[in-house]
VODOLO-955019 format. One record per atom (N, C-alpha, C, O, CB): y, z, x. Coordinates in steps of 0.1 Angstrom, whole numbers, plus 2048, in hexadecimal, padded with zeros to 3 digits. Last residue first. Glycine has a CB too. Example, Ala and Ser with C-alpha at 12.3 -4.5 7.8 and 13.67 -1.06 7.14 Angstrom:
2
7EA8478807F584788980084F88180B8508867FA83988D7C784E8847D384E87B7DF84E8847DF85588E7D385A871
//
This chain:
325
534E983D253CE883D0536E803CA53AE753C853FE7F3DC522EAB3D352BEAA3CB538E9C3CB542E993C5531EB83CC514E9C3EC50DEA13DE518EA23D1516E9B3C6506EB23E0526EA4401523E973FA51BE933EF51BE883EA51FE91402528EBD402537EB3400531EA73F9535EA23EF53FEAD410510EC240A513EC73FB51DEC03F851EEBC3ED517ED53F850EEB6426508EAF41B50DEB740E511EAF4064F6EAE41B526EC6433527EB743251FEB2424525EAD41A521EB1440514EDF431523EE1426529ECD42452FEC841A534EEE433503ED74444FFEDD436508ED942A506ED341F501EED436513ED045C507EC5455507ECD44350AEC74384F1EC746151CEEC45F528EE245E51CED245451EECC44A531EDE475507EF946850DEFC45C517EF245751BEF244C511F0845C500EE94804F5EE94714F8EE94654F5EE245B4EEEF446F517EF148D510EE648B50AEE147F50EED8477508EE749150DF0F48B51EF0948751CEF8489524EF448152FF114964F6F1049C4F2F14491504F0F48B502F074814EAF27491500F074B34F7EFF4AE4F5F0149B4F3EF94924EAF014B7511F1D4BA518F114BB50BF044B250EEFA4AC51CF0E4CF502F2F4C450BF314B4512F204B3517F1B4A951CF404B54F1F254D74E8F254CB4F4F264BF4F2F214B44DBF344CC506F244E94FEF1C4E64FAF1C4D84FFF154CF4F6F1C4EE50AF424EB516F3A4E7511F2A4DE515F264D451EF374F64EFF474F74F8F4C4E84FFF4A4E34FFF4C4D74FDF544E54F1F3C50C4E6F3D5034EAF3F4F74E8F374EE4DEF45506509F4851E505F3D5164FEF3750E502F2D508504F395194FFF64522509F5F51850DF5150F512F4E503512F6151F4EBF5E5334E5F665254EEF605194EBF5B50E4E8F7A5274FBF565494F0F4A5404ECF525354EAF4B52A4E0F4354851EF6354450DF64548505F58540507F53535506F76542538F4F552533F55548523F5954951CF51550536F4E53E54AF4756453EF4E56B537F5A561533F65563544F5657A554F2D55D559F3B55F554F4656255BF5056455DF3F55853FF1B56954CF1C576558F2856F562F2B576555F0957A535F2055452DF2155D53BF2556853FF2F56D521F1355E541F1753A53CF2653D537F2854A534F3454B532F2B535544EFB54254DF0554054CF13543552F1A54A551F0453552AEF4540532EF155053EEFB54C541F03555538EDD554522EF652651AF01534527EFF54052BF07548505EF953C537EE7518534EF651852EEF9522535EFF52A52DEFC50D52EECE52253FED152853CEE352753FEEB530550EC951B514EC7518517EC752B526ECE529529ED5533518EB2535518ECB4FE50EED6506511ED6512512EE1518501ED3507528EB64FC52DEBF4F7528ECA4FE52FED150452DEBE4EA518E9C507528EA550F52DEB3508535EBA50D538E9A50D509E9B4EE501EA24FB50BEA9508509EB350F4F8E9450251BE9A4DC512EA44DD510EA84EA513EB34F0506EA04D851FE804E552BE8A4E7523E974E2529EA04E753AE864DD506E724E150BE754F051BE804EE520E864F8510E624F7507E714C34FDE774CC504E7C4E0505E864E64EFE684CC51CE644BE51DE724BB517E794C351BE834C9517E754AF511E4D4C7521E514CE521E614CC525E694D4530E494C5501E4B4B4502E4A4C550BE534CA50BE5E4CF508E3C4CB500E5B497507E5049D503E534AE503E5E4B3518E504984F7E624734FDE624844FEE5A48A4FCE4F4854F9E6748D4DFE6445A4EEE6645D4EEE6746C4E5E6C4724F6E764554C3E694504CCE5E4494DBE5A44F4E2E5044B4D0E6443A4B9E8E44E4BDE814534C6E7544D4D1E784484B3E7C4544C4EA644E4BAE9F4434BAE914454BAE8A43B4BFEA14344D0EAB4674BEEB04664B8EA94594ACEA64584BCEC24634E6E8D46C4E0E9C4684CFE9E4664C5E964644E8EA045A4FDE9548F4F2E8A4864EBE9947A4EAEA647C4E1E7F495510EA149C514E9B48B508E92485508E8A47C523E9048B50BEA74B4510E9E4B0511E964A8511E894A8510E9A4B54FCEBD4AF50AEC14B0514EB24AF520EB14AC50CECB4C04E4EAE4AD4EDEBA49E4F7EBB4A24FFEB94994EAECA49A4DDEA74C24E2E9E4B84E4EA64AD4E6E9F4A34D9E934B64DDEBE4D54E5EB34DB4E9EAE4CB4F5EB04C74DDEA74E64C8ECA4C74D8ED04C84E2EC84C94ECEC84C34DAED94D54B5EB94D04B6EBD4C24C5EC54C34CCEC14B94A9EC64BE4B3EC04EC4B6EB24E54B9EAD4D84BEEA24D44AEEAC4E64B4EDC4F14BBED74EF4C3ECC4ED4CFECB4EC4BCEDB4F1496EDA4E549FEE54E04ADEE04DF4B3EDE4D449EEF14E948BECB4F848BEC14EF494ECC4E3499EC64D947BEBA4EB48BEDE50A495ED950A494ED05014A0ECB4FF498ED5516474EEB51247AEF350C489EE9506491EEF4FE47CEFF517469EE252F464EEA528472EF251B479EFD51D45BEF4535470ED1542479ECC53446DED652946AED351D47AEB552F45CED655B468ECF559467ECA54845FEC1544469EC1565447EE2566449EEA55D459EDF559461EE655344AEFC56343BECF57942FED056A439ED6563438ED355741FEDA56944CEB958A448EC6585444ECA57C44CEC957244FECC585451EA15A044FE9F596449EB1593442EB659C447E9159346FE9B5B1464E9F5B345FE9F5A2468E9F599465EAC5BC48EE965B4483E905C2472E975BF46AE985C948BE985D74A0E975A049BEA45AB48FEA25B4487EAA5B9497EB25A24A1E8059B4B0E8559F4AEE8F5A94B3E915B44B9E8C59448AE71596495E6B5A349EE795A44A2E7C5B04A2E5A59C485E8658247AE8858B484E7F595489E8659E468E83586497E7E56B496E8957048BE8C57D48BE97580493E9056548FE6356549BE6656D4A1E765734A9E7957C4A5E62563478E6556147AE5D568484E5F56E486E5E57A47AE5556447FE73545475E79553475E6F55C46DE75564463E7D55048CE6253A48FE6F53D489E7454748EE7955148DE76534477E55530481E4B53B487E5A542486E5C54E490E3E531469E63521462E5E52C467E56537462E52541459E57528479E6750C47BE7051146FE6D52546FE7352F477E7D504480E4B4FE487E4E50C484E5C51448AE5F51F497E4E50A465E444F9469E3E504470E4450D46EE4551946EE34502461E5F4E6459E5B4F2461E524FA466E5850444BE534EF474E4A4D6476E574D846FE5A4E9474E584F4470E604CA46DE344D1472E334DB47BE424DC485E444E247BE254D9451E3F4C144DE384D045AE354D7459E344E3444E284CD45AE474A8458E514B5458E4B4C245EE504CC44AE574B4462E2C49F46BE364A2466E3F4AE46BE3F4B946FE3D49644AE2149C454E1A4A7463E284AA469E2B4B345CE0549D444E3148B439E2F493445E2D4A2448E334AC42DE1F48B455E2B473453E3D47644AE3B48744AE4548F445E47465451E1147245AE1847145DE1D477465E1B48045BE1C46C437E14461435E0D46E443E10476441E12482432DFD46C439E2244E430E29458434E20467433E2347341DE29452450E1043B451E24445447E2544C44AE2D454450E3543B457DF5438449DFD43C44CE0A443449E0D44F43FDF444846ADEE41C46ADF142D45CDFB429458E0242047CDFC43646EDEA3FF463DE2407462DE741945ADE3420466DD040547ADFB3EF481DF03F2477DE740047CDE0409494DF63F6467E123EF466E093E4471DFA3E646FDF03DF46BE133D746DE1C40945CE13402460E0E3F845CE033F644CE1D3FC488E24402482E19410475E1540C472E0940E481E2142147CE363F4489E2C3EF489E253F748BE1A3F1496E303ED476E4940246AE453F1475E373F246FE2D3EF46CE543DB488E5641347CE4A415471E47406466E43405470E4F4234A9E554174A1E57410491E4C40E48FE4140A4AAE594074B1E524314B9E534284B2E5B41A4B7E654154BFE454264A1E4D4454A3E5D4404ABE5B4374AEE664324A9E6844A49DE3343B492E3D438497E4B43C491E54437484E3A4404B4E274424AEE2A4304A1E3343549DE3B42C4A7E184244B4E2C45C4BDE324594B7E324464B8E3C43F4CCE2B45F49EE1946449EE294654A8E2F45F4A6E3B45E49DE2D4734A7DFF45D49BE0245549CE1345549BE1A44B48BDFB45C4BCDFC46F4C1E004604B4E024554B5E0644A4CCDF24594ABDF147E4B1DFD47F4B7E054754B8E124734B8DFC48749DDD9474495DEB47C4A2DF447E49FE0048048CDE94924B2DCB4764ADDCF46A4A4DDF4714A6DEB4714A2DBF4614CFDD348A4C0DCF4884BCDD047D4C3DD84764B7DD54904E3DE14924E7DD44904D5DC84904D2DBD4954F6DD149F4E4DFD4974ECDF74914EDDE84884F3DE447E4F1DF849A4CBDFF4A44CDE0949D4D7E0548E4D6E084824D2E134A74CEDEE4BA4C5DEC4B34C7DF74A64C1DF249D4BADED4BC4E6DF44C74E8DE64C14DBDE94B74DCDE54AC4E8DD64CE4E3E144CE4EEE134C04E7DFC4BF4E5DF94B350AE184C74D2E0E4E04CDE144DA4D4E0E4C84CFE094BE4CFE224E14E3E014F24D8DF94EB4D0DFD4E44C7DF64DF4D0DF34F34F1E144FA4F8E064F44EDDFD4F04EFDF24EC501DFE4FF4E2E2550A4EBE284F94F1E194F44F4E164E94FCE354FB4D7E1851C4D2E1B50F4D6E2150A4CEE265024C9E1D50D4F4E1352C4E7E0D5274DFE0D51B4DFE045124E0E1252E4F7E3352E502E2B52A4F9E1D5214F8E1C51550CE275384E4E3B5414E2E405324EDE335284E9E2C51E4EAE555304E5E295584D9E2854E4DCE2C5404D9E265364CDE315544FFE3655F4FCE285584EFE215524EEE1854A500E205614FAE4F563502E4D55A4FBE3E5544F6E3B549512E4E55F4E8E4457A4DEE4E56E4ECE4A5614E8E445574DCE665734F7E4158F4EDE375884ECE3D57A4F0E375704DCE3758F517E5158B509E5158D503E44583505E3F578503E5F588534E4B59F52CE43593520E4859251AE4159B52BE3559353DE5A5B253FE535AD538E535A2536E5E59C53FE4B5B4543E745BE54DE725B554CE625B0556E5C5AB55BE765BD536E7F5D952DE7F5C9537E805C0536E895B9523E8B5C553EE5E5DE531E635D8534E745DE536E745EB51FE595DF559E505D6555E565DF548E5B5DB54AE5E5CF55EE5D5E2574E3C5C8565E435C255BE425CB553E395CB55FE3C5B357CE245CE585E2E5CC57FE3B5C5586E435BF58FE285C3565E145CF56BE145D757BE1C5D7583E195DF56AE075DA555E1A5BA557E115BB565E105C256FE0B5BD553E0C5B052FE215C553DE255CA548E1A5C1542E0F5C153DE225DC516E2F5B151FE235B252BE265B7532E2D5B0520E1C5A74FEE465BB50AE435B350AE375BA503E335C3518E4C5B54D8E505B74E3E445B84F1E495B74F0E545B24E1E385AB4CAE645A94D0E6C5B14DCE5F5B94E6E625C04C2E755BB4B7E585914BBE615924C5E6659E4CBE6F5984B2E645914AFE3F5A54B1E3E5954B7E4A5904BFE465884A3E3C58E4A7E465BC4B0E3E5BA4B7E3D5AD4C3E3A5AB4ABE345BE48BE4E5BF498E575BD4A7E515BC4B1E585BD499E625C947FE385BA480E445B248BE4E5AE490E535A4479E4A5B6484E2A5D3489E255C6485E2C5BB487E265B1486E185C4477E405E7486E3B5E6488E365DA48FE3D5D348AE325EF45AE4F5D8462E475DC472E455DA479E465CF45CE3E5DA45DE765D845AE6A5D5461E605DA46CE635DF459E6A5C9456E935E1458E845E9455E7C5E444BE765E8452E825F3442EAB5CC44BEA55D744BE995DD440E935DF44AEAC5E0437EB55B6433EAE5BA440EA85BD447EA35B642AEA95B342CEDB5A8436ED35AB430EC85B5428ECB5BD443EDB5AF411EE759B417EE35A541CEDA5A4417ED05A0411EE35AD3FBEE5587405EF158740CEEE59340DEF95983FFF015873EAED058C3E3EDA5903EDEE858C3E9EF358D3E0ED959F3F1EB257E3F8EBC5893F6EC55913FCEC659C3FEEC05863E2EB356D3E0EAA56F3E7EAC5823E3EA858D3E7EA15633E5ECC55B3DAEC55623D9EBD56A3CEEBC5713D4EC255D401ECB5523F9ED55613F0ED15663EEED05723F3EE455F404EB254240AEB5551407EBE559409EBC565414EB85513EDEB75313EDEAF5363F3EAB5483EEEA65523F0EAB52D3FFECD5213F1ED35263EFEC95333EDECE53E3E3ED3518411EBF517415ECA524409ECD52B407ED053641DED951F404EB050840FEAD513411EB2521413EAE52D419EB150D3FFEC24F33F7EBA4FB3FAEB45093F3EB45133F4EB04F4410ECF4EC40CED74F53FEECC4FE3F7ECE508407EE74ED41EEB54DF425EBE4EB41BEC74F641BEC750242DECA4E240EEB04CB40FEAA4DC417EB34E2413EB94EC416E9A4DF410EC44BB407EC44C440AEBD4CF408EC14DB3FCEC14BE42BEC14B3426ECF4BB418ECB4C1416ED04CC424EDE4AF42CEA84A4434EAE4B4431EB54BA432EB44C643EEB34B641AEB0492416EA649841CEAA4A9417EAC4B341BE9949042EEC048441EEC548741BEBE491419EC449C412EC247B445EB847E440EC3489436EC348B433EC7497441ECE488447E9F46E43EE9E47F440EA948643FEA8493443E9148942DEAB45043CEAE45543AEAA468431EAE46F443EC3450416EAA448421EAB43D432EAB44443DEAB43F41EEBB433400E8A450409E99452415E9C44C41EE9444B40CE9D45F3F6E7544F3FBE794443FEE894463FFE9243E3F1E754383E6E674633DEE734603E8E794513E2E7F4483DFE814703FBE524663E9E514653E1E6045A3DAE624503E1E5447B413E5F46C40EE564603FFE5245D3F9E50452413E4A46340DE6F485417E75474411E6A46E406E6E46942DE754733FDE5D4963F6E6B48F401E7147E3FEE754733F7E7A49E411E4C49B403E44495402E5148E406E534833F3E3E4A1421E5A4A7426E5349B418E50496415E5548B432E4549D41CE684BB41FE6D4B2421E654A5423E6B49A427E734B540FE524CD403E594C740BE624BC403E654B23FAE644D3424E464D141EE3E4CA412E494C040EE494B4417E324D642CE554DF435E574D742CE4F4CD42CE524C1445E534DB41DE524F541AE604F1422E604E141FE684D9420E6D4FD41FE38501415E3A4F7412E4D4F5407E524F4408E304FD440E3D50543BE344FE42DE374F742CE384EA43CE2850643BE4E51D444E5351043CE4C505435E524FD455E5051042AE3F52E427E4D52842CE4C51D425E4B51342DE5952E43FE2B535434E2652D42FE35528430E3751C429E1B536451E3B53F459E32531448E2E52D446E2D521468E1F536441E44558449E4C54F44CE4754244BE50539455E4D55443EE29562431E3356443BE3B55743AE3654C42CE3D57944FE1656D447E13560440E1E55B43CE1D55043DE09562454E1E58B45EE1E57F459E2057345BE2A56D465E1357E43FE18595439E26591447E28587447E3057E436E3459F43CDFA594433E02588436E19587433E2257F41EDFC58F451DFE5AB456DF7598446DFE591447E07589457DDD595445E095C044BE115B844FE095AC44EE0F5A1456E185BF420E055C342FE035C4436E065BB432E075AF433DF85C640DE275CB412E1C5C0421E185C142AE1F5C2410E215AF40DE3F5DB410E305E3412E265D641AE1D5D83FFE295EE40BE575D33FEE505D3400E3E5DB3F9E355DF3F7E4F5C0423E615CD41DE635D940CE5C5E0406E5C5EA41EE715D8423E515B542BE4E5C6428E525CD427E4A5D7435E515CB410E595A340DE4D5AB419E4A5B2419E3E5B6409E405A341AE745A3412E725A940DE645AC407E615B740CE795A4436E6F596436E735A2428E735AA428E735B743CE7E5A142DE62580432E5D586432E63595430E5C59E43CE5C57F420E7E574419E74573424E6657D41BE5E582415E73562438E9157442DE9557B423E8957D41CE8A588426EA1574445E8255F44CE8656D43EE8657943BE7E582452E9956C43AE8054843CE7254E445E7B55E44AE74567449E64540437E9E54742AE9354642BE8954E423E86557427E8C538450EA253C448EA954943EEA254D43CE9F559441EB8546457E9352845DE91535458E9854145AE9454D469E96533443E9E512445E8C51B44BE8B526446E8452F44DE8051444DEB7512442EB451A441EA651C43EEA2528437EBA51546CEAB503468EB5511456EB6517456EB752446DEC750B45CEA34EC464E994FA464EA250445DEA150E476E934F8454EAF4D9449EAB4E744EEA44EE448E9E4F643CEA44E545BEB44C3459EBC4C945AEBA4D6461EC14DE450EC14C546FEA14AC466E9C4B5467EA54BD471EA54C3469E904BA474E9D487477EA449746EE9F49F464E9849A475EB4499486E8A46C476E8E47147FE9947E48BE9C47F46AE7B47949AE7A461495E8745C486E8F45F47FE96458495E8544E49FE68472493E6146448EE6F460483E7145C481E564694AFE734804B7E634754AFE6346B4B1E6145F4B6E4F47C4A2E7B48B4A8E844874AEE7B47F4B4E7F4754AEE8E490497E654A048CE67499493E73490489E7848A47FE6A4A34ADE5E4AC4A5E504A149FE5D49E4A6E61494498E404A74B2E764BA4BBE714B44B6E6A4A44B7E6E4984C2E664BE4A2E774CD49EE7D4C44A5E7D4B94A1E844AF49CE854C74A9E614E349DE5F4DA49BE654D0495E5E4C7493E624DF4C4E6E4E94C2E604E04B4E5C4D94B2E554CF4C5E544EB4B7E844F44C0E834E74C0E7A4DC4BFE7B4D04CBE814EA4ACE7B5114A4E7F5024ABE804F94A4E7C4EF49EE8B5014C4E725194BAE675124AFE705074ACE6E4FB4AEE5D51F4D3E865194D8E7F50E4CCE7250E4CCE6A5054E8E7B5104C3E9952D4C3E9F5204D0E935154D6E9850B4C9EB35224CCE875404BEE8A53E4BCE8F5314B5E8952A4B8E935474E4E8A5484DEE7E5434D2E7D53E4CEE735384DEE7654B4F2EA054B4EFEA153D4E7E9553D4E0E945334FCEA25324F5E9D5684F0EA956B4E9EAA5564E0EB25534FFEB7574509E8C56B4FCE875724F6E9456C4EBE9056D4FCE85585522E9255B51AE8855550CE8855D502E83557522E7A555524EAB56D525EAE55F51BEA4557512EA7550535EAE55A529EA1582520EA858551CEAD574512EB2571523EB359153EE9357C537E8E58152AE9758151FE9158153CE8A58A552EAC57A54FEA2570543E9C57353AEA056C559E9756F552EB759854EEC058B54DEB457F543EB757955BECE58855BEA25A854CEA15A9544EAC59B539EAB596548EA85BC574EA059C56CE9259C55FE9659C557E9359456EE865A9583EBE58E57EEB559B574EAC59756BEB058F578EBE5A858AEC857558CEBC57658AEB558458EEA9585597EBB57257BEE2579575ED856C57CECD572574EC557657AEDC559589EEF59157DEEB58F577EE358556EEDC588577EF55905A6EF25895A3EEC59D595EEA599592EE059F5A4EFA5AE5A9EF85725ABEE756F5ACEE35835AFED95895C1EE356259BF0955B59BF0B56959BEF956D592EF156D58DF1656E5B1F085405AAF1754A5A4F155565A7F1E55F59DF1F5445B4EEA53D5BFEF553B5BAF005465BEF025515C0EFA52959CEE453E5A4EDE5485B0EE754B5B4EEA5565A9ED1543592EED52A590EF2535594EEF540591EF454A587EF25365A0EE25175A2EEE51759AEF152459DEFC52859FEF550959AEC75175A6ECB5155ABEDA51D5B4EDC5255A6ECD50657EEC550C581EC4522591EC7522595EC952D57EEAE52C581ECC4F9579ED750157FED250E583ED8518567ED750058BEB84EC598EC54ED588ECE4F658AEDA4F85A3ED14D657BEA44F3587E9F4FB58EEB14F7595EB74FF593E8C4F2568EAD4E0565EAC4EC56FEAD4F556FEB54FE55FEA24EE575EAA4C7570EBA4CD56AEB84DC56AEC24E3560EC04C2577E8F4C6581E954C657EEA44CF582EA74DA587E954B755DE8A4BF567E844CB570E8B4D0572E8D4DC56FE794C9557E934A654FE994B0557E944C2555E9A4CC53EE924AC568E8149656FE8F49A566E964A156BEA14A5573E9948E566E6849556AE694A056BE7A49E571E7F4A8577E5F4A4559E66478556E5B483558E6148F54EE6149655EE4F483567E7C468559E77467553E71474548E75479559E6D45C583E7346F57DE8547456EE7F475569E7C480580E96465583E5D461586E58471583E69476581E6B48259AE50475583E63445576E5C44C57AE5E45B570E62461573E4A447599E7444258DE7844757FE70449574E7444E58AE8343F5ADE604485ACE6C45359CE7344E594E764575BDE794525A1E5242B5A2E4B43A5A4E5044759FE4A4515ABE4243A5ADE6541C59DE6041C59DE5642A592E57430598E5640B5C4E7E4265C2E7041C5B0E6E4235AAE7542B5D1E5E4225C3EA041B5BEE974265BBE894205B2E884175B2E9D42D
//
């Protein structure tokens, strides 16, 4: 294999596995995977689980985890939906979710570096249950119905563009995520802060000693982790018109899936956007596949999890390649 087919496997071969999955199911059931509204329902239905991605993305760059986006998203749901139904105009109750994320992410980053914890599970796990503890209470254990029109707007919108029929057009939500993936990768890419996070999972004794500030860093990182999983809940509470204490119990599971499978790695230092979101199509094309073959959810579970752990192992055997180079 010349050295230039496998940088272009490196870059594009998580691309590639995407285009032969919709290949092959196109092939087996090509009256249901390739109807407009079965795609569509594919990108509206993952948008939620690729902003949290993208958050958890930065923070798997700096060889850290972030537990507690799934309760940020319950939090910023349940907390948004109550100042709608409370009458708050709706641009602040927009704000209500992305500002949550923001100072919960804040509280993970201040506490890993402040307190000097040995690893941000610790830290993640607690907010998390802090989080969550926060959303029943606050909620009583009860789902919170009817929120304003420009709530649900953000979530449940398409764009006709006039050869594209709703529910075959455009979801808002795509184009939000679309959005901030492209401003995710400019800052990531084409910033000193961003290339600051990539040397620190690269290796961080070596980022302090070349002068970047890792705590402050590590700080801004979580916080746009939080952001998006608090934009997440924003967009998850428009889609399903209500805010619910038990929403994304479990799923920062598969925000972390999302970005392993899309070639970023656990020891950090390594990935890409693009990766990240073909991750996240990678999860949306498997369930939609197994699903319209009327494989059992038990089954999927399992398929899932072998598919994460062939991920991992593929990251493992990547870094020893690169050890012995």
């Amino acid at each position: 294999m010349s050295p230039a087919f496998a940088k272009f496997l490196e870059q594009y071969g998580i691309v590639l596995v995407v285009i032969a999955m919709m290949l092959a199911l196109a092939a087996i059931r090509p009256d249901v995977f390739l109807s407009a509204q079965n795609l569509t329902n594919i990108l509206k239905q993952n948008a939620t689980l690729a902003l949290l991605a993208l958050g958890m993305f930065v923070v798997i760059v700096t060889a850290g985890i972030d537990l507690s986006v799934g309760s940020i998203m319950g939090l910023a749901m349940v907390a948004l939906a109550i100042a709608s139904k409370a009458g708050v105009p709706w641009p602040l109750v927009l704000l209500i979710g992305p500002a949550i994320g923001i100072a919960v992410g804040w509280v993970n980053g201040v506490g890993l570096t402040v307190l000097k914890l040995p690893h941000p599970f610790i830290m993640t796990l607690g907010t998390l249950n802090v989080a969550r503890g926060l959303t029943f209470l606050i909620s009583n254990g009860a789902p919170i119905s009817g929120l304003q029109q420009e709530v649900r707007y953000v979530g449940q919108a398409y764009y006709n563009l006039g050869f594209l029929a709703p529910p075959a057009g455009i979801p808002a939500s795509l184009i939000l995520v679309a959005i901030c993936a492209v401003a995710l990768w400019f800052f990531l890419e084409k910033t000193n802060m961003g290339r600051h996070i990539f040397a620190i999972g690269g290796n961080p004794q070596a980022a302090r000693v070349s002068g970047i500030n890792v705590d402050r860093t590590l700080v801004v990182v979580y916080i746009i982790s939080g952001f998006f999983a608090g934009l997440a809940g924003l967009l998850l509470a428009g889609r399903t018109d209500s805010g619910f204490p038990n929403a994304g119990i479990g799923i920062e599971l598969d925000a972390i899936a999302a970005v392993i499978i899309g070639g970023a790695s656990f020891f950090g230092g390594r990935g890409t956007v693009l990766g990240v979101l073909a991750g996240v199509l990678i999860m949306g094309i498997l369930r939609n596949g197994l699903n319209i073959n009327n494989v059992s959810a038990f089954w999927q579970q399992i398929l899932i999890g072998l598919v994460i752990i062939i991920a991992v192992y593929i990251d493992v055997l990547r870094r020893r390649a690169a050890v012995r180079r």
